[in-house]
CHARMM-style PDB file with segment names, atoms N, HN, CA, C and O in Angstrom:
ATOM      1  N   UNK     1      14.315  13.640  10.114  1.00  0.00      PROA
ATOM      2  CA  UNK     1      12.910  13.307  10.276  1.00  0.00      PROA
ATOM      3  C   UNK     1      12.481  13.793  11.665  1.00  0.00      PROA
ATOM      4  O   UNK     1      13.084  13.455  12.683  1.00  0.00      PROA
ATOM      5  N   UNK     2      11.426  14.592  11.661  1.00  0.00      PROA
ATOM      6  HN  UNK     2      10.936  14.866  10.834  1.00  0.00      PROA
ATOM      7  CA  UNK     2      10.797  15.146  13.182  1.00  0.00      PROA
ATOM      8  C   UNK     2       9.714  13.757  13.847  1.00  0.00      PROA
ATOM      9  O   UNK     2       8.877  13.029  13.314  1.00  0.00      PROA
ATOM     10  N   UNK     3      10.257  13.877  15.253  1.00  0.00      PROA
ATOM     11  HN  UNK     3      10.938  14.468  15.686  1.00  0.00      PROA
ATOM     12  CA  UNK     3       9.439  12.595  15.550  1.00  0.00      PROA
ATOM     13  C   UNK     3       8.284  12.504  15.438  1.00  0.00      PROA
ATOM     14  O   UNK     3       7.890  11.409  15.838  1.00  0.00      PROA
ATOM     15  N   UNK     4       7.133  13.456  14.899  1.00  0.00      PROA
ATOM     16  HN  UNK     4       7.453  14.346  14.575  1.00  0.00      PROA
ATOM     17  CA  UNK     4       6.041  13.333  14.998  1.00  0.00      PROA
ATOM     18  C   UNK     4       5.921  11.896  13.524  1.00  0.00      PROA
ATOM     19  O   UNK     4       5.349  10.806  13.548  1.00  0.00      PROA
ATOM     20  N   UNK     5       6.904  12.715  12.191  1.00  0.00      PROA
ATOM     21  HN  UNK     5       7.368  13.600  12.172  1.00  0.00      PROA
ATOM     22  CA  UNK     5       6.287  11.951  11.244  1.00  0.00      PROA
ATOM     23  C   UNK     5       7.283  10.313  11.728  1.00  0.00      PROA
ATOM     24  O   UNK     5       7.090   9.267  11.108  1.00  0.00      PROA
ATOM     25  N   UNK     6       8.245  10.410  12.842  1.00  0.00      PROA
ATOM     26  HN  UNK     6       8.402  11.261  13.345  1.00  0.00      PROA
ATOM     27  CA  UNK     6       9.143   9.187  12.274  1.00  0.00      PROA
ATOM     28  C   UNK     6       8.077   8.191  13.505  1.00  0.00      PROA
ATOM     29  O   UNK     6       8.308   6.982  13.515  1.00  0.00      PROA
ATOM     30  N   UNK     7       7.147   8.636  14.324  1.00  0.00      PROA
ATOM     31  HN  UNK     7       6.959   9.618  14.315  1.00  0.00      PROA
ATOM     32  CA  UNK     7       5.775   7.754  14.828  1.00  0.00      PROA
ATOM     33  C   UNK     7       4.659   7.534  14.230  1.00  0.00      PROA
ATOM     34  O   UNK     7       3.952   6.606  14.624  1.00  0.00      PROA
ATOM     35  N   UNK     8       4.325   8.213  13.319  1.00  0.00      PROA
ATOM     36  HN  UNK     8       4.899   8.967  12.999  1.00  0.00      PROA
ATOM     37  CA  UNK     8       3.644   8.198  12.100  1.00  0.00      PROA
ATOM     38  C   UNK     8       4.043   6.553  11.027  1.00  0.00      PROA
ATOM     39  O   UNK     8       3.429   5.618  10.512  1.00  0.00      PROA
ATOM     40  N   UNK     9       5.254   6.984  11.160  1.00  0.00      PROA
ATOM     41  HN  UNK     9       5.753   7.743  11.578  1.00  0.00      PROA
ATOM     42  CA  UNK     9       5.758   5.940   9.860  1.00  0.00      PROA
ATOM     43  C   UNK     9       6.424   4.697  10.443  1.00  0.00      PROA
ATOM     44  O   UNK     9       7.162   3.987   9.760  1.00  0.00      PROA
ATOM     45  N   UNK    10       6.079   4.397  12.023  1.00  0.00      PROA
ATOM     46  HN  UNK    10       5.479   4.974  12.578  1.00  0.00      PROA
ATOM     47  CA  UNK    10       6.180   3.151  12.860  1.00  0.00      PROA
ATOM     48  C   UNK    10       4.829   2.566  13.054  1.00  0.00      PROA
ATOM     49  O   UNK    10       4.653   1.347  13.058  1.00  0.00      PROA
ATOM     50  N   UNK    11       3.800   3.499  13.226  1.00  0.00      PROA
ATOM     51  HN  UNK    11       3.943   4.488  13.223  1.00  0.00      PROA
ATOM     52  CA  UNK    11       2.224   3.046  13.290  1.00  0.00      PROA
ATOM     53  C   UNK    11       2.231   2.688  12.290  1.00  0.00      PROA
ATOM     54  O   UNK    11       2.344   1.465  12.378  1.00  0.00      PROA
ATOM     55  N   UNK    12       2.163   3.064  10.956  1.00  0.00      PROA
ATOM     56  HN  UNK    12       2.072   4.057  10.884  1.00  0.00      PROA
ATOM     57  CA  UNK    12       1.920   2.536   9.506  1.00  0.00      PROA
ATOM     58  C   UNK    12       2.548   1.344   9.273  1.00  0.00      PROA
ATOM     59  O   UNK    12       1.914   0.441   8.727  1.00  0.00      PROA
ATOM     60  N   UNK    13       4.111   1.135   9.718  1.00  0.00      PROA
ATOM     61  HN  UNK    13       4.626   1.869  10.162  1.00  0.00      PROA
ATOM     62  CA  UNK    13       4.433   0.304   9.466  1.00  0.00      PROA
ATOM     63  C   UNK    13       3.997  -1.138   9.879  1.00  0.00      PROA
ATOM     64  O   UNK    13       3.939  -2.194   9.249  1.00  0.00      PROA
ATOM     65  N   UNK    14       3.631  -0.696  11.534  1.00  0.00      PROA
ATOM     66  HN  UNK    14       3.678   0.162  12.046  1.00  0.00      PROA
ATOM     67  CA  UNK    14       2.802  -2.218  12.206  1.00  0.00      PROA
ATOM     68  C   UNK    14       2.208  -2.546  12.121  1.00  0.00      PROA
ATOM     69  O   UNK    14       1.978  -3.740  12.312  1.00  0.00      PROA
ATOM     70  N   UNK    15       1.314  -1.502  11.673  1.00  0.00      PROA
ATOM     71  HN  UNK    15       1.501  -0.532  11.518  1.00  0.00      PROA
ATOM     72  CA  UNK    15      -0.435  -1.846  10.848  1.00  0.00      PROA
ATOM     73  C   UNK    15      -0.323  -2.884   9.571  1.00  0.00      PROA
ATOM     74  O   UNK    15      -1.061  -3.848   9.366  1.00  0.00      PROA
ATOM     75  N   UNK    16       0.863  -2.412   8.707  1.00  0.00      PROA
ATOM     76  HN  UNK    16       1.462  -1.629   8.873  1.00  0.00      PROA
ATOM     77  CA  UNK    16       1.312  -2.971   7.530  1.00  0.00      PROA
ATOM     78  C   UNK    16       1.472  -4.549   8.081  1.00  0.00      PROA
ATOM     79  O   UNK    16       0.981  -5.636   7.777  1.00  0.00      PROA
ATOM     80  N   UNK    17       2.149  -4.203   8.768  1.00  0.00      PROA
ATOM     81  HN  UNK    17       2.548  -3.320   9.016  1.00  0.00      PROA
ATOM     82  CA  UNK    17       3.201  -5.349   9.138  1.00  0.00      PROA
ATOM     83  C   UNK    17       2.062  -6.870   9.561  1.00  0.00      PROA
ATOM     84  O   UNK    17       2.060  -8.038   9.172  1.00  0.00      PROA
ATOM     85  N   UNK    18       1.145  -6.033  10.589  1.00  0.00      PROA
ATOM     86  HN  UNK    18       1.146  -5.084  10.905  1.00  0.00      PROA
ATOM     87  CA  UNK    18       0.069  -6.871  11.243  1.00  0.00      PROA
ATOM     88  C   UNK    18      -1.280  -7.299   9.935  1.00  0.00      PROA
ATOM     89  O   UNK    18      -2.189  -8.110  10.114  1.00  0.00      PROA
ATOM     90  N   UNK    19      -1.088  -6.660   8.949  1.00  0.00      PROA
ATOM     91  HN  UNK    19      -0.350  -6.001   8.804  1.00  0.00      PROA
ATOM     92  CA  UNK    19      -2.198  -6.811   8.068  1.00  0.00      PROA
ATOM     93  C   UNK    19      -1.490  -8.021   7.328  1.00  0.00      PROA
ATOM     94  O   UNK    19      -2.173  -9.032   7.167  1.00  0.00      PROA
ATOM     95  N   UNK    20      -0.168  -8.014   6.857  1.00  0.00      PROA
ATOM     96  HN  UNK    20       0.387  -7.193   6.988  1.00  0.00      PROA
ATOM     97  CA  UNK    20       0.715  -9.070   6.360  1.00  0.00      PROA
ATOM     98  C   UNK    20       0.377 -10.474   7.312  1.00  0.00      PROA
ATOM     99  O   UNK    20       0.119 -11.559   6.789  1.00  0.00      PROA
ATOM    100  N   UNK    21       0.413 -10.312   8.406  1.00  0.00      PROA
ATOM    101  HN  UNK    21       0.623  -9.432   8.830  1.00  0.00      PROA
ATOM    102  CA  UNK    21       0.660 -11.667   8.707  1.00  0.00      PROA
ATOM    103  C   UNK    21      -0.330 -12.167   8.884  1.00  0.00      PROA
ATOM    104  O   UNK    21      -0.494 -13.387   8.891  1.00  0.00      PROA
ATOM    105  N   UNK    22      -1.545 -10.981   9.137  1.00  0.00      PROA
ATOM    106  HN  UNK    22      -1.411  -9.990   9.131  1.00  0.00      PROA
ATOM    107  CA  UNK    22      -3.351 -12.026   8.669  1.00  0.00      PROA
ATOM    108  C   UNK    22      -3.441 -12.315   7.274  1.00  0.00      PROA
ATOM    109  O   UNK    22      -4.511 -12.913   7.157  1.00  0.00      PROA
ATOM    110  N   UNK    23      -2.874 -12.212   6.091  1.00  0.00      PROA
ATOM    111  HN  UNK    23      -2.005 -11.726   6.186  1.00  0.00      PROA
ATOM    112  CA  UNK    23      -2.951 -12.448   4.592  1.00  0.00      PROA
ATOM    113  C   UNK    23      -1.859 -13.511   4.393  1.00  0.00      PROA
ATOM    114  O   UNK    23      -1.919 -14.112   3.321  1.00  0.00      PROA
ATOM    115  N   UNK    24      -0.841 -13.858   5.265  1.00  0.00      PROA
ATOM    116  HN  UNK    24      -0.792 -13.370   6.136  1.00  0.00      PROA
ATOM    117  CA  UNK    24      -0.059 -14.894   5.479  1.00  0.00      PROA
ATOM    118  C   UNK    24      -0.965 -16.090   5.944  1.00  0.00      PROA
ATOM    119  O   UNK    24      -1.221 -17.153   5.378  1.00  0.00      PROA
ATOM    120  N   UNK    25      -1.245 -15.740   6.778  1.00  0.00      PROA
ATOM    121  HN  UNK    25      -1.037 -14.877   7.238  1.00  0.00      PROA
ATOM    122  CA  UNK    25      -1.938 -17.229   7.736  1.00  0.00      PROA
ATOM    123  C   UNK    25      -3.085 -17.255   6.870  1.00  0.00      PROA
ATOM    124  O   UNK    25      -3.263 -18.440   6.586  1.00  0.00      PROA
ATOM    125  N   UNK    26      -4.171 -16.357   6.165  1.00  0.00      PROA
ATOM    126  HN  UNK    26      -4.025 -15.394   6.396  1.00  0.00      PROA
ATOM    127  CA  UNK    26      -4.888 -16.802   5.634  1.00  0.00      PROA
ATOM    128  C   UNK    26      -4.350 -17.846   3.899  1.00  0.00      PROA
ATOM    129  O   UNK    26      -5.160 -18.493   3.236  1.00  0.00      PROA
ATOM    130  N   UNK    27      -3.287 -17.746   3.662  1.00  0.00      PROA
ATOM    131  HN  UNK    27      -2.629 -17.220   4.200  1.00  0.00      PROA
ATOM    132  CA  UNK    27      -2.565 -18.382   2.633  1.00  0.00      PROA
ATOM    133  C   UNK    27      -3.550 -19.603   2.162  1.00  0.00      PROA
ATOM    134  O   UNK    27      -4.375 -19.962   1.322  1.00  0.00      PROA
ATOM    135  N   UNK    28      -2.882 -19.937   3.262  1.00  0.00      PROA
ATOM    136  HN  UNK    28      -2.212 -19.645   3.944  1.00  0.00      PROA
ATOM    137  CA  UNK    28      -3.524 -21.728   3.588  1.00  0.00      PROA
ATOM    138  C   UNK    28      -5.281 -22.085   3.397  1.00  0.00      PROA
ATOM    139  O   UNK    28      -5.712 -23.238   3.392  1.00  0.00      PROA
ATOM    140  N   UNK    29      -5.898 -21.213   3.290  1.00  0.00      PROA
ATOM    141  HN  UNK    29      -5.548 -20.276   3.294  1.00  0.00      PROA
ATOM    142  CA  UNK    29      -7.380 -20.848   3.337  1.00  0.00      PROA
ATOM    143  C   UNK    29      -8.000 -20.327   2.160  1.00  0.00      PROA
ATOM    144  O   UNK    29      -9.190 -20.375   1.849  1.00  0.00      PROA
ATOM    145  N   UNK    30      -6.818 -19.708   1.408  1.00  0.00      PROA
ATOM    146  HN  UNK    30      -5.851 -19.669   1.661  1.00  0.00      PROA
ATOM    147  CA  UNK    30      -7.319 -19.005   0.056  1.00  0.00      PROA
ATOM    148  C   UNK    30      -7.461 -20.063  -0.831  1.00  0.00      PROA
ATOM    149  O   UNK    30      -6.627 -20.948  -0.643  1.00  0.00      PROA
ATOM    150  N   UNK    31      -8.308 -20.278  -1.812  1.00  0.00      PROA
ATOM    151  HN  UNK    31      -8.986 -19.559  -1.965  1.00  0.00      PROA
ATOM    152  CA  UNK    31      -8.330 -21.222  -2.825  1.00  0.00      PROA
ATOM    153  C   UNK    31      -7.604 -20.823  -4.427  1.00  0.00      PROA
ATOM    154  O   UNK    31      -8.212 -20.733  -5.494  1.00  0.00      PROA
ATOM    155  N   UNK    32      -6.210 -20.638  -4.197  1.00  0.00      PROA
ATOM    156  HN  UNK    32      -5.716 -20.711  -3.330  1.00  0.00      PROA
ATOM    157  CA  UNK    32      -5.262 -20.195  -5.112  1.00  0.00      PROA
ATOM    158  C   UNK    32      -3.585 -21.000  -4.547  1.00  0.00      PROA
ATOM    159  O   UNK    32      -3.148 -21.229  -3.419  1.00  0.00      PROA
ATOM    160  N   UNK    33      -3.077 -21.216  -5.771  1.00  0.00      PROA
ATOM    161  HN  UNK    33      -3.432 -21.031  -6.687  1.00  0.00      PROA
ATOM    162  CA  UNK    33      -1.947 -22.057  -5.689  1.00  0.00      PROA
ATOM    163  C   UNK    33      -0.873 -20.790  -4.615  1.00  0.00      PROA
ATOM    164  O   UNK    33      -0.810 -19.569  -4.471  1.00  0.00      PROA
ATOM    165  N   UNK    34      -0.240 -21.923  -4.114  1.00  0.00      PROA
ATOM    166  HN  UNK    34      -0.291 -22.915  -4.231  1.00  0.00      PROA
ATOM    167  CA  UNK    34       0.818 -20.913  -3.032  1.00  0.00      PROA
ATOM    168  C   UNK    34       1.891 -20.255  -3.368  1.00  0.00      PROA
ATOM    169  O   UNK    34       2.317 -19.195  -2.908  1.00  0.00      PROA
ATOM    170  N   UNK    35       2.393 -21.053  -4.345  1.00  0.00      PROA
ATOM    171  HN  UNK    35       2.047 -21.914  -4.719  1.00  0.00      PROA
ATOM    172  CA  UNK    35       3.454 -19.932  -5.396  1.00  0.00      PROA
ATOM    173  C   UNK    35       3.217 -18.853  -5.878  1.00  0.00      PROA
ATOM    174  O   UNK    35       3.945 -17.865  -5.798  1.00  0.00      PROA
ATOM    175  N   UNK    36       1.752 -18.960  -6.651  1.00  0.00      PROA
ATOM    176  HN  UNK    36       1.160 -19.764  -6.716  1.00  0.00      PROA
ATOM    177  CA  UNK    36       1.119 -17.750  -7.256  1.00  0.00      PROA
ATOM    178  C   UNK    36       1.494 -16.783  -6.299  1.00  0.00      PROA
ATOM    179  O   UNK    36       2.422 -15.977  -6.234  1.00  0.00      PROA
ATOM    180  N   UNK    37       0.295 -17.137  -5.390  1.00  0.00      PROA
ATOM    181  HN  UNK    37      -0.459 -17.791  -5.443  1.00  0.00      PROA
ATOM    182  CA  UNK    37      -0.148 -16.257  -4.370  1.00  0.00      PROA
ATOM    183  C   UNK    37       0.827 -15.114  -3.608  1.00  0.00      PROA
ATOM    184  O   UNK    37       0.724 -13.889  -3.556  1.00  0.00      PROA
ATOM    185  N   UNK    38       2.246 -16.443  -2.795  1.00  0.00      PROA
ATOM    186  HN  UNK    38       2.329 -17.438  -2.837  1.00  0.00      PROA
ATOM    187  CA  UNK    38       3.535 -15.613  -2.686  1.00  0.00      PROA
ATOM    188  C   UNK    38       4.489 -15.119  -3.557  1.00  0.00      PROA
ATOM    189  O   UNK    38       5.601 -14.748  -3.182  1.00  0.00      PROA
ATOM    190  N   UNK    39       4.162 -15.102  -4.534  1.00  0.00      PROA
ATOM    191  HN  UNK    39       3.258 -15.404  -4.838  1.00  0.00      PROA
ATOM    192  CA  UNK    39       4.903 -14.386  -5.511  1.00  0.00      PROA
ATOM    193  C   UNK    39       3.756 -12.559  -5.966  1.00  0.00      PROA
ATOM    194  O   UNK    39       4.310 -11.461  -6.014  1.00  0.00      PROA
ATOM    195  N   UNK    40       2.521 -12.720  -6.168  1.00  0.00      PROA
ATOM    196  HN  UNK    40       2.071 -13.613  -6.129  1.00  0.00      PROA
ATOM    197  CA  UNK    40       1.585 -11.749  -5.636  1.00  0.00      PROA
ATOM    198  C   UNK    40       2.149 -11.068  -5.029  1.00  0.00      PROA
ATOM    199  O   UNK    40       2.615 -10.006  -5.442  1.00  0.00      PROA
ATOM    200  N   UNK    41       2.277 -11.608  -3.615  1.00  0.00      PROA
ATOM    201  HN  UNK    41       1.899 -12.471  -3.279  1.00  0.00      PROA
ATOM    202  CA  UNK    41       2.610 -10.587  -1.778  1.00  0.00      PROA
ATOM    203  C   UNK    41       3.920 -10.081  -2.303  1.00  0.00      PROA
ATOM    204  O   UNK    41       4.159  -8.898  -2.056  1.00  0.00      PROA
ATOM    205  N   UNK    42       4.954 -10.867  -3.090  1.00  0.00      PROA
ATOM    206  HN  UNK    42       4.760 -11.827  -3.290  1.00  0.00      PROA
ATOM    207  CA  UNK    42       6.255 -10.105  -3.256  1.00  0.00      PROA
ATOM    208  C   UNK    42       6.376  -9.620  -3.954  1.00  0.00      PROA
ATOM    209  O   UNK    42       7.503  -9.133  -4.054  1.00  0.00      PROA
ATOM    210  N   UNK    43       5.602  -9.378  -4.800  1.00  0.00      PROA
ATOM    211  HN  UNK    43       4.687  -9.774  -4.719  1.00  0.00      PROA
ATOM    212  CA  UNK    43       5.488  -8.525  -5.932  1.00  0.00      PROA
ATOM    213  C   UNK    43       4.992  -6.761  -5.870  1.00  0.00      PROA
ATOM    214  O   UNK    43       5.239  -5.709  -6.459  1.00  0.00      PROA
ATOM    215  N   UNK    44       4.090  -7.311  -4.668  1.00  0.00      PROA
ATOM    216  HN  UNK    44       3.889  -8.166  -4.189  1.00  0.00      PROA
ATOM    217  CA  UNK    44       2.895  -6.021  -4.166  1.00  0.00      PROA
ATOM    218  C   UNK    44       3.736  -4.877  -3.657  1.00  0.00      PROA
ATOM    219  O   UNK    44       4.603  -5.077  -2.807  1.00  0.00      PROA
ATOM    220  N   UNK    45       3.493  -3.661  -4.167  1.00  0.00      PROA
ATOM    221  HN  UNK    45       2.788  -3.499  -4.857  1.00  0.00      PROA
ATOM    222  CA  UNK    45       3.817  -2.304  -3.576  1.00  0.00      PROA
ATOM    223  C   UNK    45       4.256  -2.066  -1.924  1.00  0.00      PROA
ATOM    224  O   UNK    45       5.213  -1.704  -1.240  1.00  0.00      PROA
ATOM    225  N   UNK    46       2.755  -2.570  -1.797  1.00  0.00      PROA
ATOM    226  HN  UNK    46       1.977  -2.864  -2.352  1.00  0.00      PROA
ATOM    227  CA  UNK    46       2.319  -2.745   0.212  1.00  0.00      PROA
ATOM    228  C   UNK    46       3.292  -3.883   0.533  1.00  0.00      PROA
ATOM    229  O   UNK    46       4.460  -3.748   0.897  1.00  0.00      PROA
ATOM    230  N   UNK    47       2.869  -4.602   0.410  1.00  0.00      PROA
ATOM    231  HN  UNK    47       1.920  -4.711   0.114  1.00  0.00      PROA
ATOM    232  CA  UNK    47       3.646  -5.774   1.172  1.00  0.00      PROA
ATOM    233  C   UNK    47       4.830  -6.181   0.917  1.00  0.00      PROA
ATOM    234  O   UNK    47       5.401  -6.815   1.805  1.00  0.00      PROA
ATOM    235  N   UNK    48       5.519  -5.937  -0.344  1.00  0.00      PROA
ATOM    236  HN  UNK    48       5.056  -5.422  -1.065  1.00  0.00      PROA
ATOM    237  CA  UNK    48       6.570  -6.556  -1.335  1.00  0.00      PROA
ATOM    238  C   UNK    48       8.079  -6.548  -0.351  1.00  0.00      PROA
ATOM    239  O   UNK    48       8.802  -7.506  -0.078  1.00  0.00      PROA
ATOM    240  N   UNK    49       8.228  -5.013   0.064  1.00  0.00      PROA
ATOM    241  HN  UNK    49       7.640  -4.235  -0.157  1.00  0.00      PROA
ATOM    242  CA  UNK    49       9.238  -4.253   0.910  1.00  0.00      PROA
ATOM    243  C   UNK    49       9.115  -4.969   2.085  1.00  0.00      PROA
ATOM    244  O   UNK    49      10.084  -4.667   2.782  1.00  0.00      PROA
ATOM    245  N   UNK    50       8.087  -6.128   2.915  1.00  0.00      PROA
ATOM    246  HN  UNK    50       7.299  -6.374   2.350  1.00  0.00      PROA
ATOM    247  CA  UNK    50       8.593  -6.522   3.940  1.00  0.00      PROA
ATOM    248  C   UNK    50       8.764  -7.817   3.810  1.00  0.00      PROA
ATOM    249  O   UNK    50       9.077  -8.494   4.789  1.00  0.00      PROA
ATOM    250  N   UNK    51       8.617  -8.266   2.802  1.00  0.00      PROA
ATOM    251  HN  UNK    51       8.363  -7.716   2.006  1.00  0.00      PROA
ATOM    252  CA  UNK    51       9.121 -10.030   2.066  1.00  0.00      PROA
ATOM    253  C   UNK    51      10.715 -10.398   1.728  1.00  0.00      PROA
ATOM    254  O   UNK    51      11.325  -9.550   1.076  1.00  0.00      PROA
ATOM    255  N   UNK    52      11.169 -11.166   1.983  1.00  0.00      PROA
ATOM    256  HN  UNK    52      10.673 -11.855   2.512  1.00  0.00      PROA
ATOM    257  CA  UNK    52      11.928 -12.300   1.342  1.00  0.00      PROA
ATOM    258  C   UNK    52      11.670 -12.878   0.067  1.00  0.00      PROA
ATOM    259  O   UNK    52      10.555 -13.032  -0.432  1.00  0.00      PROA
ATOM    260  N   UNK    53      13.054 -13.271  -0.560  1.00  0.00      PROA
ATOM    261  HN  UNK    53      13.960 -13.146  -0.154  1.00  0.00      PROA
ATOM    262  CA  UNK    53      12.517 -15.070  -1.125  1.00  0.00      PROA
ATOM    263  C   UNK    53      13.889 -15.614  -0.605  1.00  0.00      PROA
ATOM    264  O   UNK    53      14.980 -15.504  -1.163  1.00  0.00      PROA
ATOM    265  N   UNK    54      13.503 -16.428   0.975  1.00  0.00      PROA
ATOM    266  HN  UNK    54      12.616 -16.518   1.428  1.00  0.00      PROA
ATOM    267  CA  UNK    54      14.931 -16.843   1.443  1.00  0.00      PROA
ATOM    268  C   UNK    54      14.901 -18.604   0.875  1.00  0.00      PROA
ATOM    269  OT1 UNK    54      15.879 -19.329   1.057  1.00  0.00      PROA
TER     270      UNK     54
END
């Protein structure tokens, strides 16, 4: 990987990463059951790859 794309695919990732944890904290705020919901995020394309089910 040439470093241009492997900084490329660290920006994307934090962006990812930082968009996750405003859709996390908003959890609590959404008017949908929390199981659903985290099962949704782990399910999701985007987000799925940086989830657990610990």
């Amino acid at each position: 990987m040439n470093p241009r794309e492997a900084e490329s695919q660290r920006q994307h990732h934090e962006q990812v990463l930082a968009e996750l944890e405003v859709v996390i904290t908003l959890l609590d705020e959404w008017d949908v059951d929390h199981p659903k919901a985290a099962c949704r995020l782990i399910a999701s394309r985007r987000y799925g790859r940086y989830l657990g089910t610990n």
